[in-house]
C-alpha positions in Angstrom: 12.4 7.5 1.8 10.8 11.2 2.3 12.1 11.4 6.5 14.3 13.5 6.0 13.6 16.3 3.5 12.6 19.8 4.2 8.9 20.1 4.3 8.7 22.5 1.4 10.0 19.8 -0.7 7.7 17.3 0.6 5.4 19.0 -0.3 6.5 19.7 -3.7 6.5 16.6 -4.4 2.8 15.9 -3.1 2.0 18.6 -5.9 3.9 16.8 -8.6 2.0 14.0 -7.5 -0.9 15.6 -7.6 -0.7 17.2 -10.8 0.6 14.1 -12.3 -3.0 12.4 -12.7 -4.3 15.5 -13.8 -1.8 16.0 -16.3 -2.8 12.4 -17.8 -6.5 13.1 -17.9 -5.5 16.3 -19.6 -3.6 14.1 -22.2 -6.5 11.4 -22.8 -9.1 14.4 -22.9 -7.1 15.8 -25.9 -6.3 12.6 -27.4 -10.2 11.5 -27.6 -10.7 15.2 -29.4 -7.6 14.9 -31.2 -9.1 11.2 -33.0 -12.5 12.6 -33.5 -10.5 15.3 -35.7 -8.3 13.3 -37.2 -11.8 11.2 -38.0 -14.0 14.2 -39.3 -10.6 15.5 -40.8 -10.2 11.9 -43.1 -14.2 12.2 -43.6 -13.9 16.2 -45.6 -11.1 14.7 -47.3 -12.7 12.1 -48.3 -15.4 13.5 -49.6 -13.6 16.6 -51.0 -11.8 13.4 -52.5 -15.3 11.6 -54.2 -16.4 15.4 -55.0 -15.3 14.8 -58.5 -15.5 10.8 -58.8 -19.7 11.5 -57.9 -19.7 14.1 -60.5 -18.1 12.3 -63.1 -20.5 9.4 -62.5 -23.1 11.8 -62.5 -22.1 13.2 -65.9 -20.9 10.0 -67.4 -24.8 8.5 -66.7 -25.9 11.9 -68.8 -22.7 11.0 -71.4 -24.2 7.4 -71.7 -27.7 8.7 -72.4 -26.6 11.4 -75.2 -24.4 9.1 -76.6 -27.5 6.7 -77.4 -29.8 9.4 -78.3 -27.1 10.4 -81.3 -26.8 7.4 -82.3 -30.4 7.1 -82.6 -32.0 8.2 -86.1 -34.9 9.2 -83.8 -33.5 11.8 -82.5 -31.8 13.6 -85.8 -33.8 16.9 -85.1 -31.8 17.7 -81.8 -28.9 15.7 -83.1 -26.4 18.8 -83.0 -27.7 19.9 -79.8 -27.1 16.7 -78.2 -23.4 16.3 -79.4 -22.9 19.7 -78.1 -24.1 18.9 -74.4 -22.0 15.5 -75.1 -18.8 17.5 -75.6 -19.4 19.8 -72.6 -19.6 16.7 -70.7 -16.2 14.9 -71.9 -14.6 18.3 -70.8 -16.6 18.3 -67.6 -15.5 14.7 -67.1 -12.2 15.1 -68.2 -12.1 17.7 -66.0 -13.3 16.2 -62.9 -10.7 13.2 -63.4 -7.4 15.5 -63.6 -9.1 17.3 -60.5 -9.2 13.9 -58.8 -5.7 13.0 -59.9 -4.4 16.3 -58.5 -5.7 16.1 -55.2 -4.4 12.7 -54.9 -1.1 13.9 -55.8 -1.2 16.7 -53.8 -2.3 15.3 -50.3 -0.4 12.3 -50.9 2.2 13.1 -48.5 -0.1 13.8 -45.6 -3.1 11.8 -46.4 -3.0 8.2 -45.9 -5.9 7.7 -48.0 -4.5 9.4 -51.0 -1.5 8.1 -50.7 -3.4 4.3 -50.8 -5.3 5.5 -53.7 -1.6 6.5 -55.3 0.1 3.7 -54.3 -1.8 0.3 -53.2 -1.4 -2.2 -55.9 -4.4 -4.1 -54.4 -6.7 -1.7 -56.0 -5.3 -1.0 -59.2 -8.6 -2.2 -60.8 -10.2 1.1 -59.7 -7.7 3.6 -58.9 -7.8 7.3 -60.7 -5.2 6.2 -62.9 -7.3 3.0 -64.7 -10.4 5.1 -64.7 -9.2 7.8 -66.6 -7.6 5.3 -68.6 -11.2 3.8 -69.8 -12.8 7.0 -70.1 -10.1 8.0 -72.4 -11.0 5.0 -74.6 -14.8 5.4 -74.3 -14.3 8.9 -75.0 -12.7 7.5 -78.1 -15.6 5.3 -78.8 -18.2 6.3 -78.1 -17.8 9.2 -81.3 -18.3 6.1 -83.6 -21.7 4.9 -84.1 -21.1 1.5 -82.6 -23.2 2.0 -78.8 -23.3 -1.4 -78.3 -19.5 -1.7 -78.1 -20.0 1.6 -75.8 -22.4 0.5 -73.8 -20.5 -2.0 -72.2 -17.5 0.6 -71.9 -19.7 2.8 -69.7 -21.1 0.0 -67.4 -17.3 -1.6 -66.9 -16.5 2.3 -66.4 -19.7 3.0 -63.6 -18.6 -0.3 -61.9 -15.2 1.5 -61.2 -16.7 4.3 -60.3 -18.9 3.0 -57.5 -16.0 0.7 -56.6 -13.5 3.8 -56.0 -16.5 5.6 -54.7 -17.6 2.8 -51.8 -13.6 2.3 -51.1 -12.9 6.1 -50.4 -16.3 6.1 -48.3 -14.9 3.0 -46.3 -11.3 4.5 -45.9 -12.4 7.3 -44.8 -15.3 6.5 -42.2 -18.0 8.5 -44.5 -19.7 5.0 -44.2 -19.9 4.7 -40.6 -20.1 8.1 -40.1 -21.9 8.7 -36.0 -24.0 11.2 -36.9 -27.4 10.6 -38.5 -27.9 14.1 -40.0 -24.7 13.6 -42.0 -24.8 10.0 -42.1 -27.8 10.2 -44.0 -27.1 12.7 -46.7 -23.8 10.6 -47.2 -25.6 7.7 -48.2 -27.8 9.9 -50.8 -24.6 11.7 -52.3 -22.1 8.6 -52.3 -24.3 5.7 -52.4 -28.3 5.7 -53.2 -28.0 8.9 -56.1 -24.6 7.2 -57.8 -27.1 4.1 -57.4 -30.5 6.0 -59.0 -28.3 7.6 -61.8 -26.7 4.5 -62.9 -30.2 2.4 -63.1 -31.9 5.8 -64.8 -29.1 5.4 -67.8 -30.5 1.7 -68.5 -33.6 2.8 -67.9 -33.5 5.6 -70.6 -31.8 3.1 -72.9 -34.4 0.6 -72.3 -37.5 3.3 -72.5 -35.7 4.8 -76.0 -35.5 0.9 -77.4 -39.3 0.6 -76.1 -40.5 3.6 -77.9 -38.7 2.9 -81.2 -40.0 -0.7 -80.9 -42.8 -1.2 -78.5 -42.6 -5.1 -77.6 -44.3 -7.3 -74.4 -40.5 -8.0 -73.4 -39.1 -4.2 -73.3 -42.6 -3.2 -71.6 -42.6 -5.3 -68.3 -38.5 -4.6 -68.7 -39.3 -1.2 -68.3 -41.9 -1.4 -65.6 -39.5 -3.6 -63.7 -36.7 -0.6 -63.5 -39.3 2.0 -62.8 -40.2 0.1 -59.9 -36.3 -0.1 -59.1 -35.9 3.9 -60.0 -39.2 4.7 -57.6 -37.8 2.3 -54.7 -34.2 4.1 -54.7 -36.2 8.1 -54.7 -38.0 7.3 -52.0 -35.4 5.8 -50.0 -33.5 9.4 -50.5 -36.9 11.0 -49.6 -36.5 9.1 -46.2 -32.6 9.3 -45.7 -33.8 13.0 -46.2 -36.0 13.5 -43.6 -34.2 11.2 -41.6 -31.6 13.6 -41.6 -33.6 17.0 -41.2 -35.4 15.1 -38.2 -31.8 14.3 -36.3 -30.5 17.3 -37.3 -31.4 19.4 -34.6 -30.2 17.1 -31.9 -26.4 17.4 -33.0 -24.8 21.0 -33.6 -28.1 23.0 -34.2 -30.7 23.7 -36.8 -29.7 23.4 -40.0 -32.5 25.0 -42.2 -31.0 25.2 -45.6 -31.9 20.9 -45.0 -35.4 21.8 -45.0 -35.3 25.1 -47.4 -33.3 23.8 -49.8 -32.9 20.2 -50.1 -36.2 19.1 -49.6 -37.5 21.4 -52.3 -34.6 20.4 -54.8 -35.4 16.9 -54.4 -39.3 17.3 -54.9 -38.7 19.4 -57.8 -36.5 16.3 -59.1 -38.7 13.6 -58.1 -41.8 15.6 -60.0 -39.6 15.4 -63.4 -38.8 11.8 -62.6 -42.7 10.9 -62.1 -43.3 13.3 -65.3 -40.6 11.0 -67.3 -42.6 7.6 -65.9 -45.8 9.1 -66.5 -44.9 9.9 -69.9 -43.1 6.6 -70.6 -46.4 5.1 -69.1 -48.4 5.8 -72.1 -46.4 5.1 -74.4 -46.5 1.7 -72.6 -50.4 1.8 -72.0 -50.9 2.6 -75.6 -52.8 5.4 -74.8 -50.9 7.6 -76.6 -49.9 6.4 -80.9 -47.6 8.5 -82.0 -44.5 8.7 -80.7 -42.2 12.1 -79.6 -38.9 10.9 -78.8 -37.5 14.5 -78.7 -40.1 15.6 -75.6 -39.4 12.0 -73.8 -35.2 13.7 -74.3 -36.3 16.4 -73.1 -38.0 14.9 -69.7 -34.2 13.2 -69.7 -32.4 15.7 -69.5 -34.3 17.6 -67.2 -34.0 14.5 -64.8 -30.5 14.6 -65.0 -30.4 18.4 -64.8 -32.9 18.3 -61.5 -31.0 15.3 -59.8 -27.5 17.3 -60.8 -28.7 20.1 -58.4 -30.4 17.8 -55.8 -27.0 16.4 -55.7 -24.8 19.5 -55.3 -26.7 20.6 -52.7 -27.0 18.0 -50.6 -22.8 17.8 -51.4 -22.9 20.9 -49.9 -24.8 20.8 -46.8 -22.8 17.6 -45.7 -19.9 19.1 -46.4 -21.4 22.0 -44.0 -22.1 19.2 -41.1 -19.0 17.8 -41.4 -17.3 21.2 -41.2 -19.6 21.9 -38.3 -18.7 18.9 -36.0 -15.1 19.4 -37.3 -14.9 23.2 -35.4 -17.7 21.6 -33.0 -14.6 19.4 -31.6 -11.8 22.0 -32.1 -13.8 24.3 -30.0 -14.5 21.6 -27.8 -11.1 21.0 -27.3 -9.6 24.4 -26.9 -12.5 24.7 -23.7 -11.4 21.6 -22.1 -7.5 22.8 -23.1 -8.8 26.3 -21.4 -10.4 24.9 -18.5 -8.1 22.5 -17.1 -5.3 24.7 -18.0 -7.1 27.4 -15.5 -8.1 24.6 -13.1 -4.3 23.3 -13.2 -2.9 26.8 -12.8 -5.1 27.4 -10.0 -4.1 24.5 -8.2 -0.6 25.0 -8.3 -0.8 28.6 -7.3 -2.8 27.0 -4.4 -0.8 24.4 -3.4 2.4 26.6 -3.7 0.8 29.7 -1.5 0.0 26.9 1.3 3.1 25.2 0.8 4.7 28.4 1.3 2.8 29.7 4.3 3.1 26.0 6.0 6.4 25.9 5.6 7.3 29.5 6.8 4.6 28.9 10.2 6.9 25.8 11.0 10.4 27.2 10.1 9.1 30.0 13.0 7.8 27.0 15.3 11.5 25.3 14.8 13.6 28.2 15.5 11.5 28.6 19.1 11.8 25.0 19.6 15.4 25.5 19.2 16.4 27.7 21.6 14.3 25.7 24.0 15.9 22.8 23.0 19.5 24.4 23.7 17.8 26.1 27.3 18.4 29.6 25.8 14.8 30.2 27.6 15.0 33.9 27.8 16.1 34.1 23.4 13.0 32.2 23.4 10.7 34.3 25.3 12.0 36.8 23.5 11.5 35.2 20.3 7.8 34.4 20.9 7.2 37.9 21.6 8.6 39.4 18.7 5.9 41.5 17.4 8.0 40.7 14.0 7.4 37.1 15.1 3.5 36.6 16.0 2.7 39.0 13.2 0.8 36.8 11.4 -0.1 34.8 15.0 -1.3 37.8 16.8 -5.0 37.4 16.0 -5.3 33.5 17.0 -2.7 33.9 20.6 -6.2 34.9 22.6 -7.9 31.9 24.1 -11.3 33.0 23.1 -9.7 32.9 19.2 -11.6 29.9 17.4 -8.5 28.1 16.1 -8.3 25.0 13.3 -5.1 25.1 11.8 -2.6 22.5 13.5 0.7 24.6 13.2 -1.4 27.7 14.9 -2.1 25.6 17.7 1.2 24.3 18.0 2.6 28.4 17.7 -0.3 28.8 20.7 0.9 25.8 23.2 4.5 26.2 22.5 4.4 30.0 23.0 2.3 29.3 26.3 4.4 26.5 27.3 7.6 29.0 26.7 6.4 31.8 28.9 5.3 29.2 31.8 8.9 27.4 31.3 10.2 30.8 32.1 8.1 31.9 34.9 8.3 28.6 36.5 12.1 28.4 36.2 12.4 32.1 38.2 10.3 30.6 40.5 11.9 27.5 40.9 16.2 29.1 41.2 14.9 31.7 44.1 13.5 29.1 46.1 16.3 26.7 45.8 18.7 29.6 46.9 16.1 29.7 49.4 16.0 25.9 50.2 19.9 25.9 50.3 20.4 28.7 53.1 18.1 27.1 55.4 19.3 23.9 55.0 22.9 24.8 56.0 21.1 26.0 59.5 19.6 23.2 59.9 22.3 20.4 59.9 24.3 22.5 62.2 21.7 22.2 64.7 20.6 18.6 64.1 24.3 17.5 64.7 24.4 18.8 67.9 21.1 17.5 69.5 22.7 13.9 67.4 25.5 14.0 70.0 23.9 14.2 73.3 20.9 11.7 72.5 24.2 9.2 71.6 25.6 9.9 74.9 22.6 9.0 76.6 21.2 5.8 74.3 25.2 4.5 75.5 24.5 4.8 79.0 21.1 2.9 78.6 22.7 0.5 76.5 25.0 -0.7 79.1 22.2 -0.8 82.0 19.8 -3.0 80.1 22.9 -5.5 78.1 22.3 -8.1 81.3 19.1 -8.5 81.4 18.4 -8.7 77.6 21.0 -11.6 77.9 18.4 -13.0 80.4 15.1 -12.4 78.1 17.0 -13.3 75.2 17.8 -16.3 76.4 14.2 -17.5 78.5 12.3 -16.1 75.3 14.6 -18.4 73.0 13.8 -21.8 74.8 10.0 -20.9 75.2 9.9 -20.2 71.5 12.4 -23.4 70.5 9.8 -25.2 72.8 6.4 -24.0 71.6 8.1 -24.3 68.1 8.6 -27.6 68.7 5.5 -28.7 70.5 4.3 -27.8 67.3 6.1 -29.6 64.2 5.1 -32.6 66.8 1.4 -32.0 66.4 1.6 -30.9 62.8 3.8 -34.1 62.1 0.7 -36.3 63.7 -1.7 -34.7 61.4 0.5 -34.6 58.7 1.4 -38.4 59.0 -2.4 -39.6 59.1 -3.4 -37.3 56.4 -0.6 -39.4 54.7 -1.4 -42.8 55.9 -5.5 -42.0 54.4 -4.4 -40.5 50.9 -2.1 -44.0 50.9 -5.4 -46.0 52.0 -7.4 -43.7 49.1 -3.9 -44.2 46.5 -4.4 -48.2 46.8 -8.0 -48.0 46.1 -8.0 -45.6 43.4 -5.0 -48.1 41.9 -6.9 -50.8 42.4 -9.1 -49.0 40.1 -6.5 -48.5 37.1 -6.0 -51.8 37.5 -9.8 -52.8 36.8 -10.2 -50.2 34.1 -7.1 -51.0 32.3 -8.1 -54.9 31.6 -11.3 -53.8 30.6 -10.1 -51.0 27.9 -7.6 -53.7 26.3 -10.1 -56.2 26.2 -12.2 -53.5 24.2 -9.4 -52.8 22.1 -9.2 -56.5 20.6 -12.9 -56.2 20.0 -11.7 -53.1 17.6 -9.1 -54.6 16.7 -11.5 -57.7 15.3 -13.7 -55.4 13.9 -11.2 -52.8 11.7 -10.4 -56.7 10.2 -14.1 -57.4 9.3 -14.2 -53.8 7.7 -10.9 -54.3 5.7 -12.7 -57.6 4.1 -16.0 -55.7 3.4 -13.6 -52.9 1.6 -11.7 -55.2 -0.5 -15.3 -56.6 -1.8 -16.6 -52.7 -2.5 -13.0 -52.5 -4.2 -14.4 -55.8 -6.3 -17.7 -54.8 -7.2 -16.3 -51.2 -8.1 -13.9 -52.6 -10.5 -16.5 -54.8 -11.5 -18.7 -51.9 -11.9 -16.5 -49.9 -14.1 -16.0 -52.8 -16.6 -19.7 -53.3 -17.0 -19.8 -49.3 -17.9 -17.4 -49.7 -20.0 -18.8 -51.8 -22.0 -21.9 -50.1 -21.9 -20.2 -47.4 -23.2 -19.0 -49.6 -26.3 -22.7 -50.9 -26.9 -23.8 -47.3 -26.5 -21.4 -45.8 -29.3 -22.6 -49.4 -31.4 -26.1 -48.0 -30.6 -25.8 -44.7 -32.8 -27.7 -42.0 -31.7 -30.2 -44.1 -29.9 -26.9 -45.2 -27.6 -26.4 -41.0 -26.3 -28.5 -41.2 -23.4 -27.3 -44.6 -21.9 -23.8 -43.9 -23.0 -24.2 -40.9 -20.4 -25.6 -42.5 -18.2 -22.3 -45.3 -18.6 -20.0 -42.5 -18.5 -21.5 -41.5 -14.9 -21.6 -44.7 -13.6 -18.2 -45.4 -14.7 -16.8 -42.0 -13.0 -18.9 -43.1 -10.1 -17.5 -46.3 -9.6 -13.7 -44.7 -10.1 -15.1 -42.5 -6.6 -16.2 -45.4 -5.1 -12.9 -47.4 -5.7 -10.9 -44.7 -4.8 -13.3 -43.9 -1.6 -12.4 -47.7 -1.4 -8.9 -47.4 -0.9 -8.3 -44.8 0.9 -10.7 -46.3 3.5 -8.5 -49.8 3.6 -5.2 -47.0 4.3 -7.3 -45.7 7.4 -8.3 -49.4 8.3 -5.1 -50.3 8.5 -3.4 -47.0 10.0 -6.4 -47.7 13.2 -5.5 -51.6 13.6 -1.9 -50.2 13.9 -2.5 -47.8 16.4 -4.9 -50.2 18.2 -2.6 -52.9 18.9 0.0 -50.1 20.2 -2.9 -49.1 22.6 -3.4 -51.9 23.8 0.2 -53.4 24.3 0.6 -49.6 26.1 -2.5 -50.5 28.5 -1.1 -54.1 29.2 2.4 -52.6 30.7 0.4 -49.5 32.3 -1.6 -52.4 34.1 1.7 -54.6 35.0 2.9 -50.9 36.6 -0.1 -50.2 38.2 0.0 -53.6 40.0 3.5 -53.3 41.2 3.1 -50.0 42.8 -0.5 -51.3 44.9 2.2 -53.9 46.0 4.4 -51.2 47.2 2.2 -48.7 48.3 0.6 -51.6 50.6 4.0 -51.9 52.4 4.2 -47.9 53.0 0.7 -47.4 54.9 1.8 -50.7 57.1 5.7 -48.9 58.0 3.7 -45.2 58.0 0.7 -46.7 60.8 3.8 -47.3 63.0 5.3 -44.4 62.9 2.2 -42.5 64.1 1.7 -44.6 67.4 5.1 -43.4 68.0 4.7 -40.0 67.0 1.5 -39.5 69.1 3.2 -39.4 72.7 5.5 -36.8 71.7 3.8 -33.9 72.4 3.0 -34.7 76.0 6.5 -34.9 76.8 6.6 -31.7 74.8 4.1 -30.0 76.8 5.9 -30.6 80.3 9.3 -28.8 79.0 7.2 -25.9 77.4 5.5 -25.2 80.4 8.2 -24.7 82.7 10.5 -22.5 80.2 6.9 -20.4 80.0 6.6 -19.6 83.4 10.8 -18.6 83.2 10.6 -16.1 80.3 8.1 -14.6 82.2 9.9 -13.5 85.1 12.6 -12.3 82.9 10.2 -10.2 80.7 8.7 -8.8 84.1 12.6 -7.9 84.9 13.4 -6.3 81.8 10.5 -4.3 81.0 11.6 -0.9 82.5 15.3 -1.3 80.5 13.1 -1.3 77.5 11.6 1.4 77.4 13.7 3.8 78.4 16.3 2.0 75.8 13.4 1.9 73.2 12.9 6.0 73.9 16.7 7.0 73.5 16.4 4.8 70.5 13.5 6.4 69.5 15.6 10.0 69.6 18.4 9.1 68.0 16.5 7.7 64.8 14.4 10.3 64.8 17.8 12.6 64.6 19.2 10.6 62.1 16.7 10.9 59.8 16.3 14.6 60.1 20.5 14.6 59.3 19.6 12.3 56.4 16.7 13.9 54.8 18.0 17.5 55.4 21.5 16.1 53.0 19.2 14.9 50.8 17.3 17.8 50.2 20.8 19.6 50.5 22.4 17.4 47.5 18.4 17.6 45.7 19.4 21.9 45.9 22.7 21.4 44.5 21.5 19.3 41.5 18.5 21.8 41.2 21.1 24.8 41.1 23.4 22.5 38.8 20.4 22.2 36.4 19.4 25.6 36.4 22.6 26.9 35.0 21.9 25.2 31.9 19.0 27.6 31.0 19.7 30.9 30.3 17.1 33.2 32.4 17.0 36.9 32.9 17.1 38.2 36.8 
């Protein structure tokens, strides 16, 4: 796919495929940031959201209280004082509610949560708009003297409240919020002091019922909510220090948790024990006479001290969550910083080596070019352009410690060039060289060629008669000898024979022996496969048999009840057992049978191998009787033999005797002229070896 591209481009694309991974991790990075701000993002809007639900819940459990105390003759004295604080309130409240309904309206379009609060039919019980419906009417009621009727306005009204207040802290992940330093101070601002000030309205009630009629019922009553209050401060006290203790181990110290909080909360927890305490006596009937306008009093500075316990602990979540919020934007913009440096450095990387690669090779190609094409001298040239090994010069020495590939390809090549050229010079001056002499030569080998060929014809003719003579003395010894021979190697060869027929009958004899006892072994298998096939059909029996009784084992076992679960296991197994078995069974009967097949093919195969085997002792029998006689007859041959070779022996002698001068003189004029032709031979090769040297050489182009 990538053969034939430059190499700048491969390696291009090796950076695109390296940055490609990067570039994902990059995007995931930023994604996991980009949720966790989208998360702490919905958790300030959602509590910028509850801001004003909490207060109004806050102020509505003060409303409750005032309302009660004016419509309490008890209380006449601070009457006009408490209708004025009642008053501020409804405006507070009201207040607080058209807040609420603006910032739904206005974040609507970008806020899923407000938009569901706006929109989502499925909450309609306790969206903004039917809460500041009710108020409006208990706001409307609660000026008449009827608190009765209002009392059950303002607990319909804090059930709305807390339901709006838990369904914006569940939209918007306040609930489940990771961090326990803001995790905790959510649960005292949305859920456990919504929780205390709503049980702190009945308890008032209750305690202001109590004091204007002290009874056994409204006494332990009363008791039983203090005991409820008490629980719910000190599970704030702990959410509290819960929170200061993991606050450190998040985004830093935060010591307004320990300055501020902790002291507003003690100083609202001492007014709460001073409102029990007082209550107490009242209860204990210590005290007689009864001061309903101090016990309002202690009230309202509870609801004062838990208003400003609230708002700052409001605002040092709202401080966590702003810190984690630029804690993750910062985050992000150093991971967006650092991998953008990292990524810009690596391309400037790759692309600087990718760039000095690929101009070190386009330098290697062009030399290799001109080689290629024989230009040797360009080449050499080339090489030692100081232009050229500019960037080379300091790695050409040998001692130069050298790692990079295409360097010590530059190195060789250059090297190789420069020997190339050298050896080339070399090798055209001595084949002008080589070609002059040559030239002498054959001129002088042709004429020492023609007097050794007139002397090897003059021999030749002297010697033709008698090498007719030895020829033909040295043919008939050789014919004879030959012969006497094949004579004596037919002998041996024939009783070799006639014993490997003697050892062939016996060892067929053998067969025969061998083969009648194998078949009869083969109908004692043959017997026995049967007597297996019978014992598997009765396994086959008694597995079937077996199954059936399982079976209805397994009927008396479900009869049985629960006292049946143990055996009607125990049925079930041997019931899957016996299925094995029969199917072991079966396929053992299909193997029987495949065996007695093959066994009765055996055996009719080692009855005709022994019919065979019979026939050819027979036969064999004959042979060895025909082969004795022909070695009696073949056993006086090589006398007979012996007589003609001795005489043609003592023949070719005397005409070896004759002829042995005429050979060697013949064999040393032969000896000459060979040794003449192939000095004429090698010197035209070597001539035509020049020729293609010098027709080789023109192809490269070399200076001198």
């Amino acid at each position: 796919m990538f053969k034939n591209l430059k190499i700048w481009v491969k390696l291009l694309i090796s950076t695109l495929v390296f940055i490609l991974p990067i570039a994902s991790l990059m995007f995931f990075v930023f994604s996991a940031y980009d949720t966790n701000i989208e998360k702490v993002k919905m958790e300030i809007s959602g509590n910028i959201l509850l801001e004003p639900v909490v207060e109004s819940l806050s102020q509505l459990t003060e409303h409750s209280i005032l309302t009660m105390a004016i419509n309490d003759d008890s209380y006449l004295e601070i009457s006009k004082e408490l209708n004025k604080r009642r008053d501020s309130l409804s405006n507070k409240i009201d207040q607080n509610l058209n807040k609420l309904d603006y910032l739904i309206h206005e974040q609507a379009d970008h806020n899923k949560l407000a938009y569901k609060l706006l929109n989502d039919d499925l909450h309609r019980a306790y969206t903004p708009k039917s809460i500041h419906s009710e108020w409006k009417n208990l706001n409307e009621l609660s000026k008449s003297n009827n608190f009765s009727e209002s009392s059950k306005l303002y607990n319909k009204l804090f059930g709305l409240m807390n339901q709006l207040t838990r369904f914006v802290g569940d939209e918007s992940g306040l609930i489940l919020d990771p961090d326990l330093d803001s995790y905790y101070l959510m649960d005292i601002t949305l859920l456990s002091l919504p929780k205390f000030k709503t049980g702190f309205a009945n308890y008032v009630v209750s305690a202001s019922e109590f004091l204007t009629d002290p009874d056994t019922e409204h006494s332990g009553y009363l008791r039983y909510l203090a005991n409820s209050l008490t629980i719910d401060a000190e599970h704030m006290l702990s959410a509290l220090n819960t929170s200061i203790q993991n606050d450190s181990q998040y985004y830093g110290t935060n010591s307004n948790l320990s300055n501020v909080l902790r002291p507003n909360y003690l100083q609202f927890s001492s007014n709460f024990e001073i409102l029990l305490n007082h209550t107490e006596q009242y209860n204990d009937q210590s005290v007689s006479v009864v001061n309903k306008n101090e016990f309002m009093e202690l009230v309202l500075k509870v609801t004062e001290s838990s208003w400003v316990f609230w708002s700052s602990t409001n605002v040092e979540l709202n401080t966590l969550l702003k810190q984690r919020l630029d804690h993750f934007v910062d985050r992000r913009l150093v991971a967006f910083a650092v991998t953008g440096l990292a990524l810009t450095i690596a391309i400037v990387m790759v692309v600087m080596i990718s760039l000095q690669i690929a101009f070190h090779l386009k330098v290697v190609t062009e030399i290799t070019e001109l080689i290629a094409k024989g230009d040797i001298s360009a080449a050499v040239h080339e090489i030692n352009d100081p232009k050229r090994i500019g960037m080379f010069k300091k790695y050409l020495e040998d001692k130069a410690d050298v790692r990079d590939e295409i360097l010590k390809l530059f190195r060789a090549i250059r090297q190789m060039t420069i020997n190339l050229g050298s050896l080339l010079t070399q090798v055209k001056s001595s084949a002008d060289l080589v070609s002059n002499s040559t030239g002498n030569i054959t001129s002088s080998a042709k004429e020492i060629e023609t007097i050794v060929a007139e002397q090897a014809a003059l021999t030749n003719q002297v010697s033709s008669l008698s090498n007719e003579i030895a020829d033909a003395s040295e043919n008939l010894t050789v014919q004879t000898d030959y012969l006497n021979k094949m004579a004596k190697q037919t002998s041996e060869f024939a009783e070799e024979g006639f014993d490997n027929l003697n050892q062939l009958k016996t060892n067929m004899s053998s067969l025969t022996e061998s083969s009648t006892d194998i078949s009869e072994k083969l109908e004692t298998i043959k017997s026995r496969a049967t007597n297996i096939s019978s014992v598997i059909t009765t396994i086959t029996k008694v597995a079937n048999q077996t199954n059936l009784v399982s079976l209805n084992a397994s009927i008396e076992a479900e009869r049985a009840g629960a006292y049946g679960t143990g055996f009607a296991v125990v049925a079930r197994e041997i019931r899957r057992l016996a299925d094995q078995t029969a199917i072991a069974a079966l396929e053992i009967e299909d193997m029987i049978t495949e065996m007695q097949i093959a066994v009765k093919e055996g055996s009719d195969s080692i009855i005709k191998y022994t019919e065979q085997t019979k026939s050819g002792t027979d036969k064999a029998s004959e042979l060895i009787s025909t082969l004795g006689e022909l070695i009696s007859s073949a056993n006086k041959l090589p006398e007979v033999i012996a007589n003609v070779y001795d005489s043609t022996t003592k023949q070719s002698r005397n005409s070896k005797e004759i002829n042995s001068s005429m050979k060697e003189l013949n064999n040393a004029a032969k000896f000459t002229r060979d040794s003449i032709m192939e000095f004429n031979n090698a010197t035209g090769q070597l001539n035509q070896a020049v020729v293609g040297l010098n027709k080789e050489l023109k192809k490269f182009t070399i200076k001198g």
